[in-house]
N, C-alpha and C positions, 0 to 999 in steps of 0.2 A: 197780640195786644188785647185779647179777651178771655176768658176761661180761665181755667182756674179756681184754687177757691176763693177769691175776692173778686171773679172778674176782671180783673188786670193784666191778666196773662199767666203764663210762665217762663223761667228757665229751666229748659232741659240739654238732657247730652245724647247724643244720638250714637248709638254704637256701628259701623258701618260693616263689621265681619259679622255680628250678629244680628243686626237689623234690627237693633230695638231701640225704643224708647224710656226715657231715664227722667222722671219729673227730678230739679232740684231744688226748686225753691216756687213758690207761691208771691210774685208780683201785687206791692199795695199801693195803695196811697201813703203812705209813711215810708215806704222805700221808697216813692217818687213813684209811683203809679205805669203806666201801660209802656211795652217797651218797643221799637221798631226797628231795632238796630241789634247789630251781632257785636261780639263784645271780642277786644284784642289782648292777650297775653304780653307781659311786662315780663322783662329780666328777673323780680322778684318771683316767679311761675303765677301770678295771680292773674284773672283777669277783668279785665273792666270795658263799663261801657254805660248807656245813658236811657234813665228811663223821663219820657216824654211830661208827664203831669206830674200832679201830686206833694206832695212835702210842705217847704214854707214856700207861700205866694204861689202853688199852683204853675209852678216854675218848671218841674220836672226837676231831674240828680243827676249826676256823675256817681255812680258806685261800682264797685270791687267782688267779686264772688274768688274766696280761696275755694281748691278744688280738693284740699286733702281733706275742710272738715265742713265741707259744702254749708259755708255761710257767706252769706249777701251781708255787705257793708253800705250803708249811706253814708257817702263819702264829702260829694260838693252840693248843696241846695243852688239851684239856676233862680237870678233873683232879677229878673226883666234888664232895666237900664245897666245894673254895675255888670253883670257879666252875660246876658241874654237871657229866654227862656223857652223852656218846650223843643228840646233837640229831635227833631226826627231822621237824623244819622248816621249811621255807625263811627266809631271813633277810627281814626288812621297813624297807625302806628310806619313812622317812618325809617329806611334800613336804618339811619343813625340811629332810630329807638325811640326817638323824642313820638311823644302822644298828642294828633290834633284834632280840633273836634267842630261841629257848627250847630246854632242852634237855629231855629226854622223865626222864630218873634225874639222881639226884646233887644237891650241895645241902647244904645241913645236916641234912634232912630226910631226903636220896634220895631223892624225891620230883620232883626237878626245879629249874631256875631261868628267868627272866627276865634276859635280859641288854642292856645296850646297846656295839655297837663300836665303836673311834675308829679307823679307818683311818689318819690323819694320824701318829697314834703308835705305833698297831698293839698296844692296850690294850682290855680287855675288862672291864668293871665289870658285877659281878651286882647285881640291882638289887629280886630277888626270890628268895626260897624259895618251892618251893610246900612244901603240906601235907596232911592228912587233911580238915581244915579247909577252905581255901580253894582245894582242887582237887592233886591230883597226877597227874603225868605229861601234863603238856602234849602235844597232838598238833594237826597241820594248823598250818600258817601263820598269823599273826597279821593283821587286817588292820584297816586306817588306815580310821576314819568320815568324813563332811565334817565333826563335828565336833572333827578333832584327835585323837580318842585311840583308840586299839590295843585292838581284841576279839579273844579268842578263847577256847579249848577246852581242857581239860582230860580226860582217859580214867575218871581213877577221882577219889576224893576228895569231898566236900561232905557234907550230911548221911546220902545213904545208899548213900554211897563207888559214885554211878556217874556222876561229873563233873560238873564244872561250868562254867561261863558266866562268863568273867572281863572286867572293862574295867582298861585301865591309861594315865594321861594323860601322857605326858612332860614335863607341865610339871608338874613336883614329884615325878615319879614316884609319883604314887601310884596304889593298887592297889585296884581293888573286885570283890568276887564278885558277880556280881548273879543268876547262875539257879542252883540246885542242877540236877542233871538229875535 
């Protein structure tokens, strides 16, 4: 999330037989600024993922890097209340394919959202607020159970505002807090 030639980071590709290092792009503020998150591969081969600040409202992106002509797309500007803002982790592509995402502020609450992406339409639908209640400020990546549904972490929130333990099923979208911390 720093260096680079703006300061913002980078994307690069790591090659694992040869051990090197591969700059591919130079993270901005007009891409949506510093990134914290690994980015997941779509059916289209492209892939995406979410940079924390920057753009309009200082919201942070959803963007796209194709890999055949290594360009970075600003794809979704994060705009606080209508869809969250300032993701700090990774996107979670689930076996069905479908793309979900969380962002750490913002919301109706500012507290956060759950989101799901459509790549095909390039459409982002919030699909959650957090709250004081059922956990605010999402952190760490979401991750898929063998049984189908999406757990993860919250920082602060629950009953004695120091996170919670959430599951969320995509089929119905629904949402349960299951641990206070």
């Amino acid at each position: 999330n720093f260096g680079g030639t703006n300061n913002f980071g980078t994307l690069y590709e790591f090659n694992y037989l040869t051990s090197t290092l591969t700059k591919k792009i130079d993270c901005s503020a007009t891409l949506g600024g510093k990134s914290y998150n690994s980015l997941v591969q779509f059916t289209n081969g492209k892939l995406y993922g979410t940079l924390n600040n920057g753009s309009f409202s200082d919201g942070g992106t959803l963007i796209s890097f194709d890999t055949s002509s290594n360009a970075a797309v600003k794809l979704i500007d994060f705009q606080s209340a209508i869809n969250g803002a300032n993701p700090q982790s990774s996107l979670t592509k689930t076996t069905s394919g479908r793309i979900f995402g969380l962002t750490k502020n913002g919301g109706v609450n500012g507290a956060g959202t759950l989101f799901e992406y459509f790549p095909t339409s390039n459409t982002i639908t919030k699909l959650i607020d957090f709250s004081s209640t059922n956990g605010k400020n999402p952190i760490g990546a979401m991750i898929e159970a063998p049984n189908g549904k999406l757990y993860g972490t919250t920082d602060k929130g629950g009953t004695s505002d120091l996170g919670t333990i959430f599951e969320f099923n995509p089929t119905g979208n629904v949402f349960t807090k299951k641990i206070d911390n």
